[in-house]
KOLDRENLO-483486 format. One record per residue: residue in one letter; x, y, z of N, C-alpha, C in turn. Coordinates in steps of 0.001 Angstrom, whole numbers, padded with zeros to 6 digits, always signed. Layout:
N
aXYZXYZXYZ
...
END
This chain:
225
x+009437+012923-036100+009572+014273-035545+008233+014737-034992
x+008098+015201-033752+007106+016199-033238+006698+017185-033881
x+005311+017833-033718+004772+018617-034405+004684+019489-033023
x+005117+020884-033336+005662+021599-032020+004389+022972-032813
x+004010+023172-031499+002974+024637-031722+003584+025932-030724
x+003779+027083-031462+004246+028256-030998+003008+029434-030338
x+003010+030049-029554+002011+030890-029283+002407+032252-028693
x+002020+032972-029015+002219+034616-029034+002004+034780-027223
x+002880+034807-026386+001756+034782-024803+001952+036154-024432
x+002688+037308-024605+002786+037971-023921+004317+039229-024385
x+003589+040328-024585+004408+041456-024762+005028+042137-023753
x+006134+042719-023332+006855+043258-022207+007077+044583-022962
x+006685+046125-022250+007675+047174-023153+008255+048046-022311
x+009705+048254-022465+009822+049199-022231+010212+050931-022188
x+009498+051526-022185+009614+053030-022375+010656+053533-022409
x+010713+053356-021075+012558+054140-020480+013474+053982-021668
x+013468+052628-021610+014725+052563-022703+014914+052466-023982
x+013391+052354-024851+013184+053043-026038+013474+054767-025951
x+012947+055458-025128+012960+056496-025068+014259+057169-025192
x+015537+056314-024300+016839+056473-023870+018010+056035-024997
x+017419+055103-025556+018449+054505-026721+018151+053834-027926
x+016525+054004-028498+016350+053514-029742+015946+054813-030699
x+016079+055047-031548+015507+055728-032689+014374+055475-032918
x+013569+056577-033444+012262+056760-033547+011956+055663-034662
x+010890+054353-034580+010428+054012-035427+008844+053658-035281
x+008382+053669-036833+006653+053731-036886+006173+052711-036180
x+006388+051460-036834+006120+049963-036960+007261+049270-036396
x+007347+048374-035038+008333+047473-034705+008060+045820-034503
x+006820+045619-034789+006552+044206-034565+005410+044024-035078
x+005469+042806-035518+004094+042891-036400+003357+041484-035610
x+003858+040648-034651+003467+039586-033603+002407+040494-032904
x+001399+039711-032877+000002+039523-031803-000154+038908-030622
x-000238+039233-029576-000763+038040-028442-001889+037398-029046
x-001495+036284-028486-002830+034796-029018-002140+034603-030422
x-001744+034859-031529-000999+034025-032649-000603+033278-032568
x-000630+032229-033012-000106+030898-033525+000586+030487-034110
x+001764+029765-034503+002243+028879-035877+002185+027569-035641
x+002575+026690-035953+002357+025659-036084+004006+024833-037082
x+004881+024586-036201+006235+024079-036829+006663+022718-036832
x+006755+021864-038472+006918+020854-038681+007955+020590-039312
x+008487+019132-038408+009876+018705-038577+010758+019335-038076
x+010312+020477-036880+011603+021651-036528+011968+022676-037371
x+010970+023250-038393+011151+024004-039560+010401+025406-039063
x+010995+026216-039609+010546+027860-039092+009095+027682-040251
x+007855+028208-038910+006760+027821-039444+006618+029214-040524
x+005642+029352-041864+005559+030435-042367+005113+031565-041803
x+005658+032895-042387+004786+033973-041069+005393+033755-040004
x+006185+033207-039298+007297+033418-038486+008438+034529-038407
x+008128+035047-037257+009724+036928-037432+010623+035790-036988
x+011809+036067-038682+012982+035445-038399+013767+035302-037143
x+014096+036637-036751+014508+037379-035495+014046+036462-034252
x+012597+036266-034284+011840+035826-033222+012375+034363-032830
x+012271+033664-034362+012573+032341-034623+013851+031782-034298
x+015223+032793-034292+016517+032651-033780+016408+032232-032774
x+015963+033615-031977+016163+032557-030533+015261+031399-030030
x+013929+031098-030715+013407+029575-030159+014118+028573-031025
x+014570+028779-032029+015021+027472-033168+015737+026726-032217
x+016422+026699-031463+017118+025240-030432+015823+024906-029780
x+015157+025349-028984+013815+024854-028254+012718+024173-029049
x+012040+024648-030239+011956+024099-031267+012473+022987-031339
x+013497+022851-032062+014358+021613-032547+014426+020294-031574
x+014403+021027-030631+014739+019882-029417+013386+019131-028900
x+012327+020439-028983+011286+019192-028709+011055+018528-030173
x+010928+018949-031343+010931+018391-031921+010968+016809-032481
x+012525+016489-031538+013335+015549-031804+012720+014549-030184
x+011834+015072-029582+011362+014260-028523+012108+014672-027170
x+013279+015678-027459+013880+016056-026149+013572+017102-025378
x+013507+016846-023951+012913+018255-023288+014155+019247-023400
x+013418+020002-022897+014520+021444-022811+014686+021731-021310
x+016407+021412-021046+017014+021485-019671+017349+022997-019757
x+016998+023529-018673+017284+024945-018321+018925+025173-018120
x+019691+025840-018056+021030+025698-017583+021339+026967-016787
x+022156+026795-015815+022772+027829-014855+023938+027840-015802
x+024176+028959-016987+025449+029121-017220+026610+029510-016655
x+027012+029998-015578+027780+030565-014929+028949+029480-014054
x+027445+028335-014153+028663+026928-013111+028070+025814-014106
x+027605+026158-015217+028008+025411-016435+027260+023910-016393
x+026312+023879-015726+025431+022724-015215+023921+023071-015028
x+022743+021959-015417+021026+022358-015322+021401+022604-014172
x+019799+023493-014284+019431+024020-012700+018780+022996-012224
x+018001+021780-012659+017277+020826-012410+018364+019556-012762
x+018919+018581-011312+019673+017527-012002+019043+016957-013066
x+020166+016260-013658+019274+015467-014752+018606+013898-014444
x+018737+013594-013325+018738+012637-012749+017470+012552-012359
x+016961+014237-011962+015533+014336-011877+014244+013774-013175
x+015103+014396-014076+014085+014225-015591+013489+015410-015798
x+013492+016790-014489+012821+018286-014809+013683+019363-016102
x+012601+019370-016479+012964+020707-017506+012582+021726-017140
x+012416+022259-015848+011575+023726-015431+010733+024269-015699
x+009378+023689-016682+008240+023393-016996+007096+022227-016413
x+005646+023380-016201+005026+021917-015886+005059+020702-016380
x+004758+021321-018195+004507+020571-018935+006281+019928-019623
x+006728+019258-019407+007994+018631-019544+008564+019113-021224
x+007486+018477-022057+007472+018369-023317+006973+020067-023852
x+007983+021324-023239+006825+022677-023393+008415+023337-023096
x+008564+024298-023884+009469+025908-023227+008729+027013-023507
x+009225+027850-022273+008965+029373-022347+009835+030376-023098
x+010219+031139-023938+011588+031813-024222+011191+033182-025050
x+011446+034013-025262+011247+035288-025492+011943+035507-027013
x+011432+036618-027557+012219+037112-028554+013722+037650-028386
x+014132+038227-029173+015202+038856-028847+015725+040698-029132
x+014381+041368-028844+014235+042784-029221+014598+043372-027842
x+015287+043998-027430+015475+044176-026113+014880+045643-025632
x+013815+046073-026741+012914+047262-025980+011707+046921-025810
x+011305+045814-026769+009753+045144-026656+009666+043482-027107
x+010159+043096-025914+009808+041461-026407+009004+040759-025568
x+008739+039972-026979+007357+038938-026971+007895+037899-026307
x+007054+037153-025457+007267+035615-025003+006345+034495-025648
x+006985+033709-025613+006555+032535-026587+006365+031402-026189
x+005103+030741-025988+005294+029303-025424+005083+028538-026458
x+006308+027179-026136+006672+026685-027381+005911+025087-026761
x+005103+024445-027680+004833+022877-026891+005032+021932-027620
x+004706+020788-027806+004825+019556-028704+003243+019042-028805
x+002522+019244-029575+001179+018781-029683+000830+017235-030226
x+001659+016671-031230+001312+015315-031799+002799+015022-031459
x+002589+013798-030990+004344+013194-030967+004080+012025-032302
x+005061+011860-032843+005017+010368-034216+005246+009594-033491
x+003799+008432-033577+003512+007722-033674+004818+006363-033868
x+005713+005778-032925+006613+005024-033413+006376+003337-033820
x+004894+003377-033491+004681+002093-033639+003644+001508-035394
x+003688+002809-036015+003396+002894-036947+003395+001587-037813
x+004752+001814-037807+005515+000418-039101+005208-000985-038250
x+005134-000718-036853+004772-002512-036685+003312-002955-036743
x+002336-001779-036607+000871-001922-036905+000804-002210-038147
x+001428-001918-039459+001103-002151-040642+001405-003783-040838
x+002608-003901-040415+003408-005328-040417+002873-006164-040053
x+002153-005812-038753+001360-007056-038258+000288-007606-038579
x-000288-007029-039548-001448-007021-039903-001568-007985-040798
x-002557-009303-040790-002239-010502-041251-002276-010640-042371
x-003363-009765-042955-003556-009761-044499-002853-008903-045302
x-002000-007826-044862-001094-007005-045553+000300-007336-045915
x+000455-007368-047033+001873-008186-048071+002559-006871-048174
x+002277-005714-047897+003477-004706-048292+004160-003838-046876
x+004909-003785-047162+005568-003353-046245+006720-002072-046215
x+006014-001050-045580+006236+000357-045873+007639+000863-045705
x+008521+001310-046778+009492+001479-046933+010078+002698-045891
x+009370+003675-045241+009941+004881-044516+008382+005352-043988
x+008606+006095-042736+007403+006876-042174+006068+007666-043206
x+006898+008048-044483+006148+009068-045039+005326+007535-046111
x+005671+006446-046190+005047+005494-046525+003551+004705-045775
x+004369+004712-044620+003406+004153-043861+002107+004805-043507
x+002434+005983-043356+001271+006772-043756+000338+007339-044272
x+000850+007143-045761+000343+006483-046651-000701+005134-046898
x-000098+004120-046223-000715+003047-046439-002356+003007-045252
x-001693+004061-044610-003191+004311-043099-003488+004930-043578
x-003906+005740-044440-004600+006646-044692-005715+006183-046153
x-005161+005338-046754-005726+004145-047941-006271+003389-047188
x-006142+002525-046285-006997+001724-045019-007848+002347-044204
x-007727+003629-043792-008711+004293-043920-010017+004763-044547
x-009254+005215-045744-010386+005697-046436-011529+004136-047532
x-010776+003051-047197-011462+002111-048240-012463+002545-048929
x-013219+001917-049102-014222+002265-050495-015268+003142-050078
x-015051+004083-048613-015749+005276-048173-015269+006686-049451
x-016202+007753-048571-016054+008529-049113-016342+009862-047945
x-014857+010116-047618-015382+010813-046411-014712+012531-046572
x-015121+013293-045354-014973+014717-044908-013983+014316-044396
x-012594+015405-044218-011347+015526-043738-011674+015626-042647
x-012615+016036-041587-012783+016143-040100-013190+014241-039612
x-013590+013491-040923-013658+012185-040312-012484+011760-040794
x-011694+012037-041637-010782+011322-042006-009360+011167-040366
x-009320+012855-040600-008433+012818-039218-009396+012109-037820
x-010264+012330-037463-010821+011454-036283-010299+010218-036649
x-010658+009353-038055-010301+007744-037484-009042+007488-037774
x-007866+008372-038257-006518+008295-037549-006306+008019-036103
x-007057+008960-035569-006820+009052-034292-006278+010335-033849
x-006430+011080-034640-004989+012871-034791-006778+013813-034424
x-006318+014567-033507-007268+015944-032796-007334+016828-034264
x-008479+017715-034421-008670+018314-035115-007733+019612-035372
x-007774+019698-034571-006466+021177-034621-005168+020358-035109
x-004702+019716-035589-003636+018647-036089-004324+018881-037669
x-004618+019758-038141-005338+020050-039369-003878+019977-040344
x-002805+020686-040463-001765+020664-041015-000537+019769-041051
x-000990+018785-039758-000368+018009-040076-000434+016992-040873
x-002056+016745-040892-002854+015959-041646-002473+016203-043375
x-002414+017473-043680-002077+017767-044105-000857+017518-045122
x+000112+017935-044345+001389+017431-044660+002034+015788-044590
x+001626+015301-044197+002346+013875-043882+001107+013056-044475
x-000253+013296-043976-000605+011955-044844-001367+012450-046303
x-002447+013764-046118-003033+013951-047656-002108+014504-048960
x-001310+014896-048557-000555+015475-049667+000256+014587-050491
x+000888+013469-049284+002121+012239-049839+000776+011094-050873
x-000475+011406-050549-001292+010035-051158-001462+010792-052306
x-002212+012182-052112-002040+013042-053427-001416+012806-054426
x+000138+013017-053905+001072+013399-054873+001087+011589-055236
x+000701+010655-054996+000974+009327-055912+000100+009064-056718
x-001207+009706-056410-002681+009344-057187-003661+008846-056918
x-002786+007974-055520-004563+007122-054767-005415+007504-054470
x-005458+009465-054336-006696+009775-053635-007159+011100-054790
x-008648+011061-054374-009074+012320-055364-010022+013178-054728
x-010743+013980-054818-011810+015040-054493-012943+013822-054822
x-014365+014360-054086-015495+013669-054087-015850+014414-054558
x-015860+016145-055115-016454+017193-055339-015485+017536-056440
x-014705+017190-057038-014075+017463-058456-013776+018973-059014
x-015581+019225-059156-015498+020713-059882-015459+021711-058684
x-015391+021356-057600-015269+022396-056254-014449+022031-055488
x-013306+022573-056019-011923+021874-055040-012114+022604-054148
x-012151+023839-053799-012755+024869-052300-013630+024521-051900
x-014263+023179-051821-015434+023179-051178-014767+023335-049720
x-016227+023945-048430-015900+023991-047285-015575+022299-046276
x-016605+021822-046965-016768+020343-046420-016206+019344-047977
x-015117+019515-048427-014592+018901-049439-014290+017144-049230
x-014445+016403-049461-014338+014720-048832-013698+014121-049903
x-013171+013339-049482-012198+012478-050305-012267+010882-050686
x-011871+010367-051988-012405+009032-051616-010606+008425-052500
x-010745+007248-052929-010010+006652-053257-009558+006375-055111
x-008647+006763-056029-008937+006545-056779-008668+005165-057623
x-008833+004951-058565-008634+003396-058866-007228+003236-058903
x-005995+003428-058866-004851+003342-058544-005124+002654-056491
x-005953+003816-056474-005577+003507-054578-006384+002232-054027
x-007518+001844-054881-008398+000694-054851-007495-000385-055203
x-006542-000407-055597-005754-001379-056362-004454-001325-054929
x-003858-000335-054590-003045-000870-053046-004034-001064-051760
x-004990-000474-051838-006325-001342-050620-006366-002717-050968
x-006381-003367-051925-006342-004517-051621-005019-005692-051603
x-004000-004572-052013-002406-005035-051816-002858-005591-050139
x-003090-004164-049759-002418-003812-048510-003490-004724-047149
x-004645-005109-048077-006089-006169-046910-006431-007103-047324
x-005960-007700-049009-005947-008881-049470-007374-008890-050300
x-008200-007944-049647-009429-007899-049521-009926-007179-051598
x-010533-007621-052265-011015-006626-053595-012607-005846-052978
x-012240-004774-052994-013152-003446-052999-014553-003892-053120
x-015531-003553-052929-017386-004270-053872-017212-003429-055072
x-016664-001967-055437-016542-001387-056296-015963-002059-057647
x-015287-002881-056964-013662-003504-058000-014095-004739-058385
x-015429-005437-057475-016054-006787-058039-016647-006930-058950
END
């Protein structure tokens, strides 16, 4: 699944017809131009207006899943762009524009796809001459790059994501898919122990994870010699 980023672009209001047909209220939106979320797996990111989220959740979802978003002329029930073309009515193919759904003050939203997954994942691990294991599902394999990564270093999360290959702003995805799944098994630990908030917190490997580094490179650690 795509890791799809949302952005606050732009408020529309209008007077007239607050003035004409809504009831007086204090507070109607609590969205910023320039805000951000950040939505993984096609999941309503946190801090997301439900409301808001209704109407992108198909646009969302769809890039998500790697598909662009075809505009449609509903009226004769067919895209406005053949499909034959490959246009989604965006520069950016892999990107929608779409609005809230408040009809006295709505926000527009540009929706994009920032990291696409990686599908060649599982055959990079496979191929790899000295590696005997072989990663049962995506949230595995990522796992196992992220232990090949870190070998008997001891690094800052801003190097860790660089030698993935994942942009820094990909901070949560990093996050979610590879530090949390190694976490939660044990291979990895804090370099800084008693300062889990550290700002520059780095991570190394723990002896559980020294023990699938060399499943996974054949190779024993200098630590482990």
């Amino acid at each position: 699944m795509n890791t799809v980023r949302i952005t606050a672009i732009r408020q529309t209001v209008y007077p007239d017809l607050i003035a004409q047909y809504e009831n007086p209220i204090e507070h109607a939106c609590d969205v910023r131009q320039g805000q951000q979320w950040t939505s993984i797996n096609g999941k309503r990111p946190e801090g997301m207006c439900p409301s808001a989220w209704e109407s992108m959740r198909p646009f969302v979802e769809s890039l998500a899943q790697g598909k662009k978003v075809v505009i449609c002329d509903l009226s004769r029930r067919r895209p406005l762009f053949p499909k034959t073309e490959g246009r989604s009515g965006m520069k950016n193919p892999m990107s929608a524009m779409t609005s809230c759904n408040d009809g006295f003050r709505p926000f527009s939203f540009y929706i994009e796809v920032i990291e696409e997954e990686s599908q060649t994942t599982h055959k990079q691990l496979e191929t790899q001459p000295k590696t005997h294991l072989i990663p049962k599902d995506k949230e595995e394999a990522r796992v196992y790059k992220l232990v090949q990564v870190l070998s008997t270093q001891v690094l800052p999360r801003r190097l860790i994501i660089a030698d993935l290959g994942m942009r820094q702003q990909s901070r949560h995805t990093f996050i979610n898919n590879y530090l949390r799944p190694t976490w939660e098994r044990g291979l990895i630990d804090h370099a800084y122990p008693a300062v889990p908030n550290k700002p520059e917190q780095a991570y190394r490997l723990t002896s559980k994870g020294l023990d699938l580094f060399s499943q996974l490179t054949g190779d024993t650690p200098k630590s482990q010699k």
